[in-house]
Structures are given as C-alpha cells and as structure tokens.
C-alpha distance (Angstrom), angle and dihedral (degrees) to the residues before:
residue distance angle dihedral
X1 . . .
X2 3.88 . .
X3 4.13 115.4 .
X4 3.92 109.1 -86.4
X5 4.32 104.3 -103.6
X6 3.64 109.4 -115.7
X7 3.88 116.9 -135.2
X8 3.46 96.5 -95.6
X9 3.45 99.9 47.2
X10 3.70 84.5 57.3
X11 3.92 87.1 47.6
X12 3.60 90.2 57.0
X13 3.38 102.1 49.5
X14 3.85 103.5 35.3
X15 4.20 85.6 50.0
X16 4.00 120.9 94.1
X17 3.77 110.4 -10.5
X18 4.18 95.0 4.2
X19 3.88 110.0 -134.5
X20 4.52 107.7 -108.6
X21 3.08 95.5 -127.0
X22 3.59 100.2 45.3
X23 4.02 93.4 48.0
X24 4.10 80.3 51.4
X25 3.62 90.8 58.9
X26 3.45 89.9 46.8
X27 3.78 94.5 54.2
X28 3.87 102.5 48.2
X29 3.96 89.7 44.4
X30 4.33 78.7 56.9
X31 3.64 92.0 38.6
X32 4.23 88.6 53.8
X33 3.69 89.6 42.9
X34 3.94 100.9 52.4
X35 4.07 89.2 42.5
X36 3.70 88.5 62.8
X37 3.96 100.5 37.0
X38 3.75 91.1 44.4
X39 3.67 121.7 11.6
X40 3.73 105.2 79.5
X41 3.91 93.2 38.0
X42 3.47 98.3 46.4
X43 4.19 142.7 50.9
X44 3.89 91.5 -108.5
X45 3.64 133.0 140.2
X46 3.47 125.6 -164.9
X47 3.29 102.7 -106.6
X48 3.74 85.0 58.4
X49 4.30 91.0 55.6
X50 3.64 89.5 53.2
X51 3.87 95.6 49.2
X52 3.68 79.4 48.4
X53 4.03 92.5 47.5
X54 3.84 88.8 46.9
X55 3.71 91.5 53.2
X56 3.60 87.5 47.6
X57 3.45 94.3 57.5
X58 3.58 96.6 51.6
X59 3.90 87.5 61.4
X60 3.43 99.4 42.2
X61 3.85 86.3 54.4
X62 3.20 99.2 43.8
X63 4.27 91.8 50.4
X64 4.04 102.7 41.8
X65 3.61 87.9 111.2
X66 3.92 86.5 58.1
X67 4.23 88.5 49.4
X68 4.07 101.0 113.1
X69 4.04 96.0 -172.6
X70 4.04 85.9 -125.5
X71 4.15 85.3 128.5
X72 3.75 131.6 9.9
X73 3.54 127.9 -60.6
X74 3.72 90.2 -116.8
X75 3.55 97.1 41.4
X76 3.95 90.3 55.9
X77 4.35 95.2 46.1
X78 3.73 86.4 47.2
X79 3.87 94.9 57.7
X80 3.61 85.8 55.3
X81 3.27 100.0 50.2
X82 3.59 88.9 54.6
X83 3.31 97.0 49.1
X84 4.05 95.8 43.7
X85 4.27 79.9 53.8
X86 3.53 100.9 49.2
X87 3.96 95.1 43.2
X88 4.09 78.7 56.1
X89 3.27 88.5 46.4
X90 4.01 95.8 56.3
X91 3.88 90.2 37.2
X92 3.61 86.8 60.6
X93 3.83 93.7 45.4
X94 4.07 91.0 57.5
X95 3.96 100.2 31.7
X96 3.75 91.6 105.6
X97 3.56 94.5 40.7
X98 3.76 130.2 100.3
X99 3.68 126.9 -148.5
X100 3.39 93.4 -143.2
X101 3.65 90.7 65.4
X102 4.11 95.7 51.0
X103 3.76 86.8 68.7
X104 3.75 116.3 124.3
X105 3.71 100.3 -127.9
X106 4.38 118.4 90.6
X107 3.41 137.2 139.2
X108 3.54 131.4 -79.3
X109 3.63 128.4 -127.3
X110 3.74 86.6 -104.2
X111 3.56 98.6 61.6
X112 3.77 85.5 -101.3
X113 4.05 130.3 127.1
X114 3.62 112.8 -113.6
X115 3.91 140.6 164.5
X116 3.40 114.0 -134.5
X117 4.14 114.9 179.5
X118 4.17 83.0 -137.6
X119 3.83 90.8 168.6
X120 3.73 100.3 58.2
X121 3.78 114.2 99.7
X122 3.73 119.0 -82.5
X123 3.72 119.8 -148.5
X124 3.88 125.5 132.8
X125 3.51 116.3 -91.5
X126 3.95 123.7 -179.1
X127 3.81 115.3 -79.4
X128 4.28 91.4 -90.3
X129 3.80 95.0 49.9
X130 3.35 86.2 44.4
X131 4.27 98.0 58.0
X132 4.14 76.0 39.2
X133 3.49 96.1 61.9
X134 4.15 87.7 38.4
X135 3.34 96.8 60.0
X136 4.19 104.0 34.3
X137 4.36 81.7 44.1
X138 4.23 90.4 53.6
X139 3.76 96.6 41.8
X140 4.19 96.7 49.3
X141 3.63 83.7 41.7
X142 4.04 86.4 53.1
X143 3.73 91.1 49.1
X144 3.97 94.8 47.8
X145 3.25 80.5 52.4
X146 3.44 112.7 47.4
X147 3.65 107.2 13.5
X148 3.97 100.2 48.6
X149 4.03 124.8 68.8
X150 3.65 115.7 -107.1
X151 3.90 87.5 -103.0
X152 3.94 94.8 46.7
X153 4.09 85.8 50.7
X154 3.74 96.5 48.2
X155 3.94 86.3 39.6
X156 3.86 88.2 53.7
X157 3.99 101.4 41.1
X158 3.94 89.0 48.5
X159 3.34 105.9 46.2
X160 4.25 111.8 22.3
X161 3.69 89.4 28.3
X162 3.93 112.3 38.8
X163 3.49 93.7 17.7
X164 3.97 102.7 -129.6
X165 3.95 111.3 167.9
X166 3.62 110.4 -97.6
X167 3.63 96.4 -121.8
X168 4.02 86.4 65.5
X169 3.84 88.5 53.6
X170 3.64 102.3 41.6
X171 3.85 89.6 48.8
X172 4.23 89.7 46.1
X173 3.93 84.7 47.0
X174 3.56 96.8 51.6
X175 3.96 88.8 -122.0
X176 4.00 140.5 100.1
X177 3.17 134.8 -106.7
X178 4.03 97.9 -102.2
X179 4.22 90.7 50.9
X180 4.03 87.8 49.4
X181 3.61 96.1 49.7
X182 4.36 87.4 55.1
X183 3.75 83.8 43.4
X184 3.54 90.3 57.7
X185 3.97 99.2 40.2
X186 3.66 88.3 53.6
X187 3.86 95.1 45.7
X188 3.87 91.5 55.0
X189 3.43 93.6 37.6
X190 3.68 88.3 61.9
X191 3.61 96.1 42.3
X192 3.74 88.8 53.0
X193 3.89 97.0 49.5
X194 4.09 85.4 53.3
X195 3.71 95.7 48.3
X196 3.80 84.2 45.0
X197 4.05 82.8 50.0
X198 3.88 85.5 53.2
X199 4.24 101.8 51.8
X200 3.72 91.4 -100.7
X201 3.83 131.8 115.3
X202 3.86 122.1 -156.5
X203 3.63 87.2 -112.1
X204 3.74 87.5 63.2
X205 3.32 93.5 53.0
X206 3.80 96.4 45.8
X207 4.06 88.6 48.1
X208 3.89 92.2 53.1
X209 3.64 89.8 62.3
X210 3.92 105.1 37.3
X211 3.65 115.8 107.2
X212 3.94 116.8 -77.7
C-alpha cells in the first residue's frame, strides 16, 4: 500500500497545471467516496456519480487557494463532492416543477379560494393546539399572501418552505444568488413586522408548530 499524500503534497500537485495522474487519484478516491455516501440511499447511477465527481473537481480546482489545511485534503474534496451531488440531487427533484405552482393559494372543495399552510408539519395535537395552529397557519398564510410581492411569495414558498436549492430559484427567477438573498431578507422582514402588528412573535409561530 502506497504512503498516504499529505495535504501539501496534494497542494502541490493539484496547483497550476495539476499533474494527470495525480487529478486521477483524486477522482477515483471521489468516485469511492460518493458510491458509499450516496449510492445505496439514493436513485443514482454511476454515470450520474462521475458527472457529480467531475463537477467536483472543477470546484475543488478552482478553490485550492481557499484550502486552509485545518482537516485533510481528502476530507475537505469529499465534502464537496457531496455537496456538488446532493445540490444535483435537489435540482433534479424540482426540474419539472414550477414556482408558480408552489404558491399557497388553491381551491377548496367548495369551489371556494382558500389558503391552506399545506407544507407545515402535520401531526395531531390536542383539540386547543390544534385551533392554535389553525388560526397562526391561516393568518401567515394571509400575509404571504397579501403582504409579499408575487416574487417575494414565490421566493419564500420555494426556497424557506419547500426547500429547493437556491441556485434552482435564482435561475427560474431570472436573478442571482446575492439579489435573492435581499429578496428574501426583505420578505421576512415584512412578514415579521405584520405578525409583530398582530401580537405574535416569530417564536410563537415557530412554537405552535414544533412537535408536541
């Protein structure tokens, strides 16, 4: 068994023009890595971990400079490539997904319009945590509804709500990352001055729908 690289021999020879067969050490070690962490959890093929790998590469490449030596190498290029697979991963999840239809507004059985916060956890709480969570759920879906612009509410559902990546967003919004993150600051600042308006605090909100 060949002598374990240290990190800056890795440094060295990943820096400038990287040496082949270094970089192809580099990728199989990934390659191993992301078939354990993700290949028996997850609907991947491997053709899918080395597009992730190759990605991963690209970053880690592209970010040596910003390598501090305050963990291994290894351990470092592996949390990127975990992190390049599972934003993939998410991408993939939303692809066929419009924003548009993430907002909280539908129609009731009735024919009617309601607002239903669908997303929030569902459990079953005793009948006055219950009429708690009712009316806190209707009025912050009121206010996403009526207080935010169309762009902060679709910004909001997507991302804080469902949880898409906010690459995926930012690129179905026609933004960047930097211009999303100030749309969402002011969208829950406003939502938090209007609860505030209402008696409640965004802890009280958060504690109405945490786990019994």
């Amino acid at each position: 068994m060949s002598e374990e690289r240290t990190n800056e021999a890795w440094i060295r020879d990943l820096s400038g023009t990287p040496r082949p067969l270094v970089l192809d050490d580099l990728r199989s070690r990934l390659i191993r890595g992301l078939r354990y962490a993700i290949k028996k959890r997850y609907d991947v093929t491997e053709s899918d971990i080395e597009d992730f790998v190759q990605e991963a590469l690209i970053r880690i490449l592209d970010n040596i400079d910003s390598f501090r030596g305050e963990s291994k190498f290894m351990t470092w290029s592996h949390k990127i490539a975990i992190r390049v697979a599972f934003s993939e991963l998410r991408r993939k999840r939303w692809e066929n997904v419009s924003i548009q239809d993430l907002s909280p507004r539908h129609s009731a059985n009735d024919g009617s319009e309601s607002s239903p916060l669908v997303w929030l956890p569902s459990s079953e709480p005793g009948p006055e945590r219950r009429v708690t969570r009712q009316n806190i759920g209707g009025l912050l879906a009121y206010l996403i509804e009526e207080e935010l612009t169309d762009l902060q509410r679709q910004a909001m559902v997507a991302v804080v709500l469902q949880e898409m990546p906010i690459e995926e967003v930012a690129r179905r919004l026609d933004t960047n990352r930097n211009a999303l993150y100030k749309l969402l600051h002011d969208a829950r600042q406003r939502l938090k001055q209007r609860l505030a308006a209402q008696g409640l605090t965004v802890e009280e909100v958060m504690a109405a729908f945490t786990p019994e």
